[in-house]
C-alpha positions in Angstrom: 0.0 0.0 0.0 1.2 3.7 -0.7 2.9 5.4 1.8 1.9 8.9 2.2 3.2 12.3 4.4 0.7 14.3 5.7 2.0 18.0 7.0 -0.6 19.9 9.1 0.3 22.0 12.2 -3.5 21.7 13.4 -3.5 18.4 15.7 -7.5 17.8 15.0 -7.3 18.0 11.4 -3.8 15.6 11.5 -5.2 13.3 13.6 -8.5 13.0 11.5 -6.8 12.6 8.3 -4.4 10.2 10.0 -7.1 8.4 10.8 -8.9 8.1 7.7 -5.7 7.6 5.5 -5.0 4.3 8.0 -8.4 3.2 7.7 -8.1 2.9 3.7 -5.1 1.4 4.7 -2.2 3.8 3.4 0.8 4.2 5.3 0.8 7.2 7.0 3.9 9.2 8.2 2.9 13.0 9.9 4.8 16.1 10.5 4.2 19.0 12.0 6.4 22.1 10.6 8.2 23.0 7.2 11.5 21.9 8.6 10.2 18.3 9.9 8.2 17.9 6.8 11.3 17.9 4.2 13.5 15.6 6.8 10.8 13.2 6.6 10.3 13.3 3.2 13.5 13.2 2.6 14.2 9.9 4.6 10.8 8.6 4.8 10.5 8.6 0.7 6.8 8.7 0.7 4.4 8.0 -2.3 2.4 11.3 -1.9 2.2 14.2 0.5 -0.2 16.8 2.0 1.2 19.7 2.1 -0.6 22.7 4.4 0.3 26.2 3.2 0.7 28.1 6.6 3.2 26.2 9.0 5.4 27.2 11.3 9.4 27.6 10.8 9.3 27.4 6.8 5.2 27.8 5.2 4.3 25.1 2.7 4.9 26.8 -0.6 8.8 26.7 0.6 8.6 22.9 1.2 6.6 22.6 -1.9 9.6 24.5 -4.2 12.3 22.8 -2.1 11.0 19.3 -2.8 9.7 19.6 -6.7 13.8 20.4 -7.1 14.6 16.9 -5.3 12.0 14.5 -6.1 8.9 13.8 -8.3 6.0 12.7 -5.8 2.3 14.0 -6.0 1.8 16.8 -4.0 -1.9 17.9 -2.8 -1.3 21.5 -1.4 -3.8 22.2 1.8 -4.9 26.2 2.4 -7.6 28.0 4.7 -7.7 30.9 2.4 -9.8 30.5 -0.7 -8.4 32.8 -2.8 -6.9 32.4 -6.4 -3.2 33.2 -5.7 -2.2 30.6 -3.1 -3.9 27.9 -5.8 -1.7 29.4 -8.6 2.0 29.9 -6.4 1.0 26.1 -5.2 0.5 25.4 -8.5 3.1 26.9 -10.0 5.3 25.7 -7.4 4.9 22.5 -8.8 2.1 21.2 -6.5 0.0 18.8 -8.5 -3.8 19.6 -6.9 -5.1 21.9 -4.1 -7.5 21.7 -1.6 -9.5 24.4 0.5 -10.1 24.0 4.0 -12.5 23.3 5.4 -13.0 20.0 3.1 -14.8 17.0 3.3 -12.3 13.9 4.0 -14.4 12.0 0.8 -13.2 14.8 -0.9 -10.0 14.7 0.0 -9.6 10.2 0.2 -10.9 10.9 -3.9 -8.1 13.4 -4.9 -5.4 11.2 -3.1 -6.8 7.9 -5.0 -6.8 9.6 -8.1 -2.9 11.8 -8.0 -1.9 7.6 -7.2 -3.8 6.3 -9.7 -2.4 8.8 -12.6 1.0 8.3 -11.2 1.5 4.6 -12.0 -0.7 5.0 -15.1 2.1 5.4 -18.2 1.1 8.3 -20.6 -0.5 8.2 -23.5 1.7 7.0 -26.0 2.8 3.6 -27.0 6.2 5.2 -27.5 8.9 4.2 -25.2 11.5 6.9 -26.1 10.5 10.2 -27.2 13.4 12.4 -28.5 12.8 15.8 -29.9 16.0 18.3 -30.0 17.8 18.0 -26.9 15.1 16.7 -25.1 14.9 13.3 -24.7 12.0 11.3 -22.6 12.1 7.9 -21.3 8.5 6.7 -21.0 8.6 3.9 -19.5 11.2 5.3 -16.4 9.7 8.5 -16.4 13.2 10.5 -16.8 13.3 13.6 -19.0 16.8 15.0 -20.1 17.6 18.2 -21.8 21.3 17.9 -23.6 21.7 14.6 -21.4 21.1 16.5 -18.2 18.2 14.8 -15.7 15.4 17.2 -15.1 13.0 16.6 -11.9 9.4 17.1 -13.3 6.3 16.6 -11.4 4.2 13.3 -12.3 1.5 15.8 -14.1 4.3 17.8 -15.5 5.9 14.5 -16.9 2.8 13.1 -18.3 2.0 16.6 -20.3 4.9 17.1 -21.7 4.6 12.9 -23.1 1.3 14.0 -24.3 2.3 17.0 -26.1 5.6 15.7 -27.1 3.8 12.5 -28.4 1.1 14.9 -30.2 4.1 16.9 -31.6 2.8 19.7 -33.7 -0.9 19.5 -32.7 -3.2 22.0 -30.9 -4.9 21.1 -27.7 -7.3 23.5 -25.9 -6.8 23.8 -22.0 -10.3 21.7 -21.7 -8.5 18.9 -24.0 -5.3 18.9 -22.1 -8.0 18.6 -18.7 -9.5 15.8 -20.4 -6.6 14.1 -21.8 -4.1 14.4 -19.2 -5.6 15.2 -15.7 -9.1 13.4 -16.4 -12.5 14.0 -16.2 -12.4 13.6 -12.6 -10.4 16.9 -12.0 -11.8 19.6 -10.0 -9.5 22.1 -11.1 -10.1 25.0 -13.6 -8.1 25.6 -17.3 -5.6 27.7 -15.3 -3.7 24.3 -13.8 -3.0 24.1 -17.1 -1.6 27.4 -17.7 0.8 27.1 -14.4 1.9 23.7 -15.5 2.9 25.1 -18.9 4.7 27.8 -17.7 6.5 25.6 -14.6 7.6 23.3 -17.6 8.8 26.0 -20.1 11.4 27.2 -16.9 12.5 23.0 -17.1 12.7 22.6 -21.0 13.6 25.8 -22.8 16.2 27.8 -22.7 14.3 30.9 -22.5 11.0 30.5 -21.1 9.6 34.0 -22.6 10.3 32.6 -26.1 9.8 29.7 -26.0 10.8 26.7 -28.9 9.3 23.9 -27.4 5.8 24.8 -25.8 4.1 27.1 -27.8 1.3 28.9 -27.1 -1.7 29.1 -30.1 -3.7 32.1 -29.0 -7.0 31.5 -28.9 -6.7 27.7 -29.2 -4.4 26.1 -26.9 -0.9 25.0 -26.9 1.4 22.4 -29.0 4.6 21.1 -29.0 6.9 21.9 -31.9 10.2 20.5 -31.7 
């Protein structure tokens, strides 16, 4: 069963989603401040973590950019304040879904289930090496390289950029790329795609305002041209 890390400074909401996580039968590791949380996630290697926004020491958006630059896990930020710009900087920090307290634990047991599903699901492609310039990705490992250097990319960064890559040349609107890459099941708007463009463009080209790889087709969507 997964393993996940779940970082809350509020005891009754750690306990309760402790609680519920066991009960589904995940393994559950906890931690209590930004510091704690990237010691355990560093040693602990877990399969997923929730990530609150305000914690003491070091606030979640810091864990959340300190972590995207050393592994590749799913990363469900957590915030009280339900307000656009702390879902885009978790977003574009490289946080693969949000949720806004108060939540319902369904809620939350359904966008876990889902982020591990879409993890050990391949991309679509029936390619197993994708090479376009000097970008080469390795499907089945899930390892990107740029002129042979490793790049860390998010799960749902990695399994856009396969998609696109894959599609190379064709236009996707951001309700496609929803459809095709995050599922009907997401709750999230067209901007996720947006921030995970843009966090990928600061990974794959050289310089992000003009960029070679990812274009944007105004008024349509995006495409890969390589």
């Amino acid at each position: 069963m997964s393993k996940i890390l779940v970082v809350e400074d509020d005891p009754n909401i750690l306990e309760s989603v402790k609680y519920n996580l066991q009960k589904d039968g995940y393994d559950t590791l906890t931690a209590v401040d930004g510091a704690q949380a990237l010691e355990i996630a560093r040693s602990g290697k877990p399969d997923l973590i929730i990530l609150d926004i305000l914690l003491p020491q070091m606030n979640g958006l810091e864990v959340c950019r300190i972590l995207r630059k050393e592994m590749a896990i799913p990363i469900i930020m957590l915030t009280a304040r339900d307000t656009e710009i702390d879902k885009i900087t978790g977003l574009d920090l490289g946080a693969d879904d949000y949720v806004t307290k108060p939540f319902s634990m369904r809620e939350l047991m359904s966008r876990i289930r889902s982020l591990l599903r879409r993890a050990e699901i391949q991309p679509v492609t029936s390619e197993t090496k994708l090479i376009s310039g000097d970008l080469e990705i390795d499907v089945p490992h899930h390892v990107v390289k740029k002129a042979g250097v490793s790049l860390i990319l998010s799960p749902k960064e990695f399994d856009l950029l396969a998609f696109l890559v894959s599609n190379k040349g064709q236009v996707f609107s951001r309700d496609q790329l929803l459809e095709k890459v995050w599922g009907y099941d997401f709750a999230g708007d067209t901007r996720t795609v947006d921030v995970h463009i843009s966090w990928l463009r600061e990974k794959i080209e050289s310089n992000s305002q003009e960029p070679k790889y990812l274009l944007t087709v105004r008024g349509l969507g995006y495409k890969f041209e390589g």
